[in-house]
N, C-alpha and C positions, 0 to 999 in steps of 0.2 A: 504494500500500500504506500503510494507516494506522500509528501507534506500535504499538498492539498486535501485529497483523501481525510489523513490523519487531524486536521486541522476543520475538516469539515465534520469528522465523528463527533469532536466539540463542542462546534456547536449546536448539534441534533441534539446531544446529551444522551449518546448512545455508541458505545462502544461493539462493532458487528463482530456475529462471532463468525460469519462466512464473510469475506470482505470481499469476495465475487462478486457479493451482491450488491454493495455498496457501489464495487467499478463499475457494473450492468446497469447502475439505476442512474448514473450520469453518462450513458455513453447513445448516442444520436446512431439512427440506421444507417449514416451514413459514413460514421467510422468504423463499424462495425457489422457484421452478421449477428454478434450477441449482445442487442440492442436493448434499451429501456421499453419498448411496447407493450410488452406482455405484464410487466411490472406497472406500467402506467396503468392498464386498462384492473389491475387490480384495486391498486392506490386509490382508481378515482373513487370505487365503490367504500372502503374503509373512510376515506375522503368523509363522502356522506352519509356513513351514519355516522361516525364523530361526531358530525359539524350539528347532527339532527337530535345527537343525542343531548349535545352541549345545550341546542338553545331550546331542546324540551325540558332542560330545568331551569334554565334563566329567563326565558318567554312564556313562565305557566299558563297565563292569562288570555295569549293567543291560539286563534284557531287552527286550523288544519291548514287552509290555503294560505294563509298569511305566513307561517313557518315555510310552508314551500317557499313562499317569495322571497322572504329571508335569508333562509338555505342558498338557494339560486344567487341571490348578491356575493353570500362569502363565497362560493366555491365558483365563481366565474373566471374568465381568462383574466381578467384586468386587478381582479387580488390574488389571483395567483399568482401572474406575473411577480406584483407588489412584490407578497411574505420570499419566494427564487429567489431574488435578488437583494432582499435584506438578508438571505440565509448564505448570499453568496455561489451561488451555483453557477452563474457567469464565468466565475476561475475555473474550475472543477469543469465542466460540459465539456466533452467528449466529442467535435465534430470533425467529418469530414474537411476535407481540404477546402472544396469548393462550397461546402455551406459555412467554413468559416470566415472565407472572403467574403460571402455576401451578406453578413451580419449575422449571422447564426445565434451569436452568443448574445445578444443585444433582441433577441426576436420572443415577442411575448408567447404566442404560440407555443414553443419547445422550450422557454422556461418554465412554463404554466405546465407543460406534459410532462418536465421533468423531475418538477415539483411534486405531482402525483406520484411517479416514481419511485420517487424516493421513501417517498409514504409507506408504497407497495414493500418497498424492500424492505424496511424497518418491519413492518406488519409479521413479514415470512421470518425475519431472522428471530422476532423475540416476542410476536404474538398480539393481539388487540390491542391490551390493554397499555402497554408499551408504544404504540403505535397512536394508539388515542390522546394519551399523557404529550404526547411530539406535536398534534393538531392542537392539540389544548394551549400550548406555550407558542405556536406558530401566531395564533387568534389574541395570544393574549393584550396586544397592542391594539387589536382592529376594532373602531368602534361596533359594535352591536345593542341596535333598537331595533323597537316593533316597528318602525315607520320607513325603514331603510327599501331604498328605490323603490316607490309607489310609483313613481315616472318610468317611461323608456322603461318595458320590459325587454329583455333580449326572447328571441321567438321559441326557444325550446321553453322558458318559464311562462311564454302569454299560451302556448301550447298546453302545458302541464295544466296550468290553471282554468283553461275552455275546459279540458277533461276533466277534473276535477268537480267542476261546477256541474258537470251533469252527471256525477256520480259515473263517471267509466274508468277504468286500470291507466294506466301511463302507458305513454308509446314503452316500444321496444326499440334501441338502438343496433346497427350493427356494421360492420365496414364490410362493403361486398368488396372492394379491391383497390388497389393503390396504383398510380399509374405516375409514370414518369424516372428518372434518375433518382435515387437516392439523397441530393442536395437539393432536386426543385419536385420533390414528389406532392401529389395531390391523393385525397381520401375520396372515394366514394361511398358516400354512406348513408346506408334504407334506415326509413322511420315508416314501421308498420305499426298502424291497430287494429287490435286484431278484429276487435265488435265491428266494426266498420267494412272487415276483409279488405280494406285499403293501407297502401304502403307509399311511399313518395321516395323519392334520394335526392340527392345532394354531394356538391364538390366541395372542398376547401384544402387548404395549405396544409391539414392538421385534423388527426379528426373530430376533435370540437367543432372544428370551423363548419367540417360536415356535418357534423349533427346539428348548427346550427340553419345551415342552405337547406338539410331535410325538412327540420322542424319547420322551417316559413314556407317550404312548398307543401307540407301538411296541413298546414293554417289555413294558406288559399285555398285549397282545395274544400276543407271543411265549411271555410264559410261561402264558398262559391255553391255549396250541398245544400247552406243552409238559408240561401235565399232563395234557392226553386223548388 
């Protein structure tokens, strides 16, 4: 394990006992074959219940859909971004050559994934509860109230919440395939529900970004149903 590595254990406040996991969970597809993805797409799930568990005891008072919306503000691209790079992940990220000429390191997208990441790995190396305590002290600076972004939903949370309000299950997300080089790859990625037997996709840098191009071509779709 390098300084950085060693220096990044630190400030997790978590010493790994596979330190694989640690290099895996900063390392970009484009440096490698044994990339952060599979760790991210863990992360992001541990991600959210942390975050849901957190503000089910410190928002008792709020409802169902509001805690969603909540939820959706902390665990978005743009504080995730934030908590990466206050944690310093910038130094540490793992990129190819030609994603690090074009700002790689600097790029909220794959700080935001790799932040999940890292979550993921922590989670596998020493368990929830361990992994919860790391969300817990990531949050510990970020303001949280009941009133956080009522404005400008981003469309997978104005999505959640259409469902929501009619009593139906949440999309399902999924990446049907990846297309391009390794340094300029794009996500393809379906948002199917199922009650509906409808499905949509979407492109993006990342695939947030796809699940986010899914979710607003779901939305039209829904409301484009629900005015004929």
């Amino acid at each position: 394990m390098n300084d950085g590595l060693k220096a990044l254990q630190r400030r997790l406040q978590h010493e790994f006992k596979d330190a694989g996991l640690l290099s895996r969970s900063v390392t970009h597809r484009s440096f490698s074959q044994d990339h952060y993805e599979r760790l991210e797409f863990l992360g992001d799930s541990v991600l959210n219940l942390a975050v849901a568990d957190m503000l089910y005891a410190r928002l008792s008072a709020l409802p169902e859909g509001d805690l969603s919306r909540v939820r959706a503000n902390l665990v978005k691209q743009d504080t995730l971004h934030k908590l990466a790079v206050e944690l310093g992940l910038p130094e540490v990220l793992r990129l190819g050559e030609g994603e690090a000429r074009s700002g790689g390191h600097k790029r909220p997208s794959i700080l935001a994934d790799t932040l999940e990441s890292v979550i993921g790995a922590v989670y596998l190396d020493a368990g929830f509860a361990v992994a919860q305590a790391l969300v817990q002290r990531l949050f510990k600076g970020v303001e949280i109230n009941a009133t956080m972004d009522a404005i400008g939903k981003d469309p997978k949370t104005e999505l959640q919440e259409w469902l929501q309000a009619r009593k139906m299950n949440l999309p399902a997300y999924r990446v049907v395939g990846t297309l391009g080089a390794a340094h300029q790859q794009t996500f393809d990625v379906e948002c199917e529900i199922v009650e509906f037997n409808c499905s949509e996709r979407g492109i993006g840098i990342s695939r947030r970004a796809g699940e986010q191009a899914a979710a607003a071509a779901m939305l039209q779709t829904l409301k484009a149903k629900a005015k004929s």
